[in-house]
N, C-alpha and C positions, 0 to 999 in steps of 0.2 A: 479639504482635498477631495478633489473627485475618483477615480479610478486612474489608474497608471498601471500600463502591462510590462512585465518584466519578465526576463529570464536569464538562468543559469548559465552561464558563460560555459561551463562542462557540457550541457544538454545538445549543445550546439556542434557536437563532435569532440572526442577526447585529444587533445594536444600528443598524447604517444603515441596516436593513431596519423599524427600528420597536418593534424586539421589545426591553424593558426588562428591567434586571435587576433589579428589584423580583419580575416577571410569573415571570419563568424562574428565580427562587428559588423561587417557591412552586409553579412544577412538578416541580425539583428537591424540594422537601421532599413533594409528593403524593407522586410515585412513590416513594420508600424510601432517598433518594441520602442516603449521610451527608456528603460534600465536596464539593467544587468546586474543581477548579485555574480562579483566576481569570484571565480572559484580559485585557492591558494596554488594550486596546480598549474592554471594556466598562466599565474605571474612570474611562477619559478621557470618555467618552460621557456617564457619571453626572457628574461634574467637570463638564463642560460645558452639563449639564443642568437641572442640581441647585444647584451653588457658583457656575458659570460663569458670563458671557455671550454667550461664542462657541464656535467650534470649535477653539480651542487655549487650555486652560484652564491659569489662574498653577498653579503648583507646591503653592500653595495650598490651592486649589482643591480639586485632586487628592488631599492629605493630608486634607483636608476627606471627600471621596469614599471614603476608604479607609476612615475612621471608620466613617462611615455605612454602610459596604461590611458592616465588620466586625458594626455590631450588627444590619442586617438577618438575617446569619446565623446568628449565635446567636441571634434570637427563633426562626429556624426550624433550631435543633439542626443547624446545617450547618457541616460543618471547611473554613478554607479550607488544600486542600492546600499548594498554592503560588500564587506571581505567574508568569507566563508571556506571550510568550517573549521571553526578554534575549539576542537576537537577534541576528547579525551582529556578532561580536564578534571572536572569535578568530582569529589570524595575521593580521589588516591590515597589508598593507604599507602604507599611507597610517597611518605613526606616530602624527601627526594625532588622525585620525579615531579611533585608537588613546584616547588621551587624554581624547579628547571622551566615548567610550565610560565610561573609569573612572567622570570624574564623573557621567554618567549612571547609574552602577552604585549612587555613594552616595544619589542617590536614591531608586531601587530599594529600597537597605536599609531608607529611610526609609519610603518605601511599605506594605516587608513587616512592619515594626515595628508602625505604623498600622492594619495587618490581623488582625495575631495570626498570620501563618504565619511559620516561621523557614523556611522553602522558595525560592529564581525558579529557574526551569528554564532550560536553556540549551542551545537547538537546535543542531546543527552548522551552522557558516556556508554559506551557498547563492548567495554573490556570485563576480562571473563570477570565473576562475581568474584573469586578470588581477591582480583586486586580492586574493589569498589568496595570501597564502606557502605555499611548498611544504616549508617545512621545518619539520618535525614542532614541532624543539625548540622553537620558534620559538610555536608553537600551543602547547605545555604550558608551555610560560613564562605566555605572555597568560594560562590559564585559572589557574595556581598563582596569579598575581594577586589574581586575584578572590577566590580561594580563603580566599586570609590574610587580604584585606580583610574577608570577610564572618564568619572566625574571632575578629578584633577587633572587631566588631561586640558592641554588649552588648542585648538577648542576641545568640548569633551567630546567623552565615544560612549553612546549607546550599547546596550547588546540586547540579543535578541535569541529568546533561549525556546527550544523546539523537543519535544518528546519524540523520540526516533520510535519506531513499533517493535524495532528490536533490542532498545536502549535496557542496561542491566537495572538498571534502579530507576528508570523512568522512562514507562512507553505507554502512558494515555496523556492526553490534553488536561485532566482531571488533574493529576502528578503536576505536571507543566507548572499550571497556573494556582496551588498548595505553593511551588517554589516561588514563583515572581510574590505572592500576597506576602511571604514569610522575608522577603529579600526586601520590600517594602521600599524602591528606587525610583525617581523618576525615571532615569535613565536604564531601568532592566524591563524588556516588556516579552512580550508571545507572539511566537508564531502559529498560527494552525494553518496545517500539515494535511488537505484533505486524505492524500492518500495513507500517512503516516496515522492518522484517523482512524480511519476504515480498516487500512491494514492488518490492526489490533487487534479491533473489536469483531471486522465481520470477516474479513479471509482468514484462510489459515490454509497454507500452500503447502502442507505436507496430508490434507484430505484430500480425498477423489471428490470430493465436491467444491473443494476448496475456498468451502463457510465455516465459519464457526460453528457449534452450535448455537438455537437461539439466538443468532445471527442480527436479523433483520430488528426483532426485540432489544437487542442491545443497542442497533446504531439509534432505534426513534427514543428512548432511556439518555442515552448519551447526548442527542440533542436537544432534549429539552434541559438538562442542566447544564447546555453549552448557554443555550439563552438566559437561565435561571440565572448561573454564576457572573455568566462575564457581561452582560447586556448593559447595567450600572459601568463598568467598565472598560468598555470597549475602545475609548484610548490604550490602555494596555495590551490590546493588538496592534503591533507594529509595522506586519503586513502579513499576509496570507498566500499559501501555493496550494495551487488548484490540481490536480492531475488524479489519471486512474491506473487503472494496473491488467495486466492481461492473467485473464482468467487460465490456468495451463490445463492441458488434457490426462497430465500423469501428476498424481503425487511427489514431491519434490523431496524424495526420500533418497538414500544409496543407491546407483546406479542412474538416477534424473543427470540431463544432461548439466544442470545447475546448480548439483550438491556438492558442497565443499564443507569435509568435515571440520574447517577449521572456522566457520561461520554457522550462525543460525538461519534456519532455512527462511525465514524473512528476509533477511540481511541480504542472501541472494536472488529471491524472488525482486527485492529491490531493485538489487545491481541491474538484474536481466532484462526485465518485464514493465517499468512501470512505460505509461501509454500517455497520452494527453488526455484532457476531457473530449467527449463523445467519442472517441475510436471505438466506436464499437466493432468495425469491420476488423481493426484488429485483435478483436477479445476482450475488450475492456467491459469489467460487467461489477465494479463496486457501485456501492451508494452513491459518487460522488454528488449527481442532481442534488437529493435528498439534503446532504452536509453543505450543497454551495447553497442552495435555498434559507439555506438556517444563518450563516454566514452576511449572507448577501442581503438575504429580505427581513429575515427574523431579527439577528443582530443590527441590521445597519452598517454594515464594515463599509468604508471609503478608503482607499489608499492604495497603495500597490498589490499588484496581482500578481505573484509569479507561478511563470508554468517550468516547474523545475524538474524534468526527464531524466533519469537514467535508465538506459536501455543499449541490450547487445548493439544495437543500429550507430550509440555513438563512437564504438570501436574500429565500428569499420572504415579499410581505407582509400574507400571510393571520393573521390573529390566534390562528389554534389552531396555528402551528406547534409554539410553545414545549411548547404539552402533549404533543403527538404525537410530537415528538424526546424530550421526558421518558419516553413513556411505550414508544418503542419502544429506546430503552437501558436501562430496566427488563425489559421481556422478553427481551431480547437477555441479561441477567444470570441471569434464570432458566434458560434454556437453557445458557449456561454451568454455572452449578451444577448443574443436570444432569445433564449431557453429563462434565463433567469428575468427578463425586459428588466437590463440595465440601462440606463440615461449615459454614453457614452459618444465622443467623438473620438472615431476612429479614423486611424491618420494613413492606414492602407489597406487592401485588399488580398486576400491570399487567392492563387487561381486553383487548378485541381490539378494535382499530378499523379503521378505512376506511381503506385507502389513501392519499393523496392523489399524486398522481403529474403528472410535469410532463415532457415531450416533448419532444427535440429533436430535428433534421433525421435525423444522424446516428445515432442511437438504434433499434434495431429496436422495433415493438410488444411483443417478448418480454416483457423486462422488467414491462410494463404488463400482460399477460393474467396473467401467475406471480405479482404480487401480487394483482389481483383475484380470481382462481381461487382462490389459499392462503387470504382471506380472507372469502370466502364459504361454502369449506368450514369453516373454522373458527366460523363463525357457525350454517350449520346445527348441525354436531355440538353447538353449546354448551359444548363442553369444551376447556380448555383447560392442556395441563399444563404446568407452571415446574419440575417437581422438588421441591414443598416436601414 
């Protein structure tokens, strides 16, 4: 497999915000995306929408939605990578909850049947330490579970398990792929997570400089034993998301506009800020180069690329968001293929547009003048180049 670009069906404007996924396929199919990892949110939103008549749609409903999910995208030539994210699962101490999880998993299967992906991705757990076991074996049990379930599945279901950077028992890539070696599945493989990556190891969004310490020392450590570890291995990536993060002007402590004491300040620098590759106009200032280099040239990765956004931008309920997250994760790929001289047939163009920028207290101007300025020179010049 060559490369294939994807994105987040969420990235593309958030469904409570208005934004349909009918609308965000077909910004998805403008700008050149061949898939979609579909987000659980925006199936229940069409279920409720569509099959429904409320806000918690039968099960029904939802298979209903899955159908419909599936032939919208093959009218517009779009794979869905996978279902995402089957979430909060692994080491529950509340056994329970444990349980209630599987059978929500055979749904799941059913879901992903109903869509045409044999894919659900599976975030590291992020619930307080409290309720997470701290024993490893304890979490590769839970996940080998799943594992054989969705291997007796006909057809079966892959998973594909990602280290969040604010995950309680697992938030390095290192972590990640200790679980897949130990889970020993064809069918269970890894994601890397550039930003989820970097995240970790080199930001840390409660500094005024918003590095880690020893920072830089850590991410070039961390990639050479990405290459060491997984290089033999590299089938067990099952696809990789590219993206960066906006560097903020204030420590994201009490009083930042994006502290929520009921989250870790990662978890909300997530929500807010993350950014596509190269935006450097709007702040984007991690490793990513460096990580997709490692990735892309070092490893050898082939397969799907998704550029998976969360950012204040997809809340809003302006109606051209969908295009403008479509179309600035399409230039964000151009630059990638560039930058990294990937071997790539690309199936569209993204042009250059306006900004659109939203303010908060804590925020310096910067941000706002570095996309305007980039954008206006790029408008006189008329030129615009992607690498093709």
């Amino acid at each position: 497999m060559s490369y294939k670009l994807g994105i987040t069906s969420m990235s593309l404007g958030r469904a409570t915000a208005g934004h349909t996924l009918t609308h965000k396929l077909n910004m998805a199919q403008k700008y050149g995306y061949n898939g979609v990892e579909l987000f659980y949110d925006d199936l229940v939103e069409e279920a409720a929408t569509r099959f429904g008549s409320g806000s918690a749609p039968s099960k029904e409903a939802q298979l209903e939605a899955a159908r419909y999910t599936r032939a919208l995208c093959a009218e517009r030539d779009l794979s869905i990578i996978c279902l995402q994210p089957f979430a909060q699962y692994e080491g529950l101490v509340d056994r329970k909850a444990h349980d209630e999880q599987i059978e929500k998993l055979y749904f799941w299967i059913d879901l992903a049947h109903e869509l045409g992906t044999d894919m659900i991705q599976v975030p590291s757990s992020f619930l307080p330490a409290e309720q997470v076991s701290e024993d490893m074996d304890l979490i590769v049990s839970d996940l080998q579970k799943i594992t054989d379930i969705g291997a007796a599945a006909s057809p079966p279901i892959r998973f594909v398990y990602e280290s969040l950077c604010w995950g309680t028992r697992s938030d390095l890539w290192e972590t990640s792929w200790e679980i897949v070696k130990k889970i020993d599945r064809d069918n269970f493989g890894l994601c890397l997570d550039s930003f989820n990556i970097a995240g970790r190891i080199y930001a840390d969004p409660c500094a005024a400089s918003g590095k880690c310490e020893n920072a830089d020392e850590a991410v070039r450590q961390s990639m050479e034993r990405l290459v060491r570890e997984m290089k033999p291995y590299i089938h067990k990536v099952f696809y990789v998301q590219i993206v960066d993060a906006e560097r903020l002007s204030a420590p994201l402590i009490q009083g930042h506009a994006f502290y929520d004491a009921g989250q870790p300040a990662r978890m909300s620098w997530s929500r807010n800020c993350r950014l596509f590759y190269g935006e450097a106009e709007y702040g984007a200032y991690l490793p990513i180069r460096e990580i997709s280099e490692t990735i892309f040239n070092r490893l050898g990765f082939r397969g799907w690329v998704s550029v998976e956004l969360f950012n204040r931008r997809m809340g809003d309920t302006a109606k051209d968001v969908p295009e403008e997250l479509a179309r600035r994760g399409a230039a964000s790929w151009h630059k990638l293929i560039k930058d990294m001289k990937l071997s790539v047939d690309v199936a569209a163009s993204p042009v250059p547009y306006a900004p659109v920028l939203s303010y908060h207290p804590q925020q310096s101007l910067e941000t706002a003048q570095r996309a305007v300025s980039a954008w206006v020179q790029g408008f006189r010049s008329k030129v615009v180049d992607f690498g093709k």
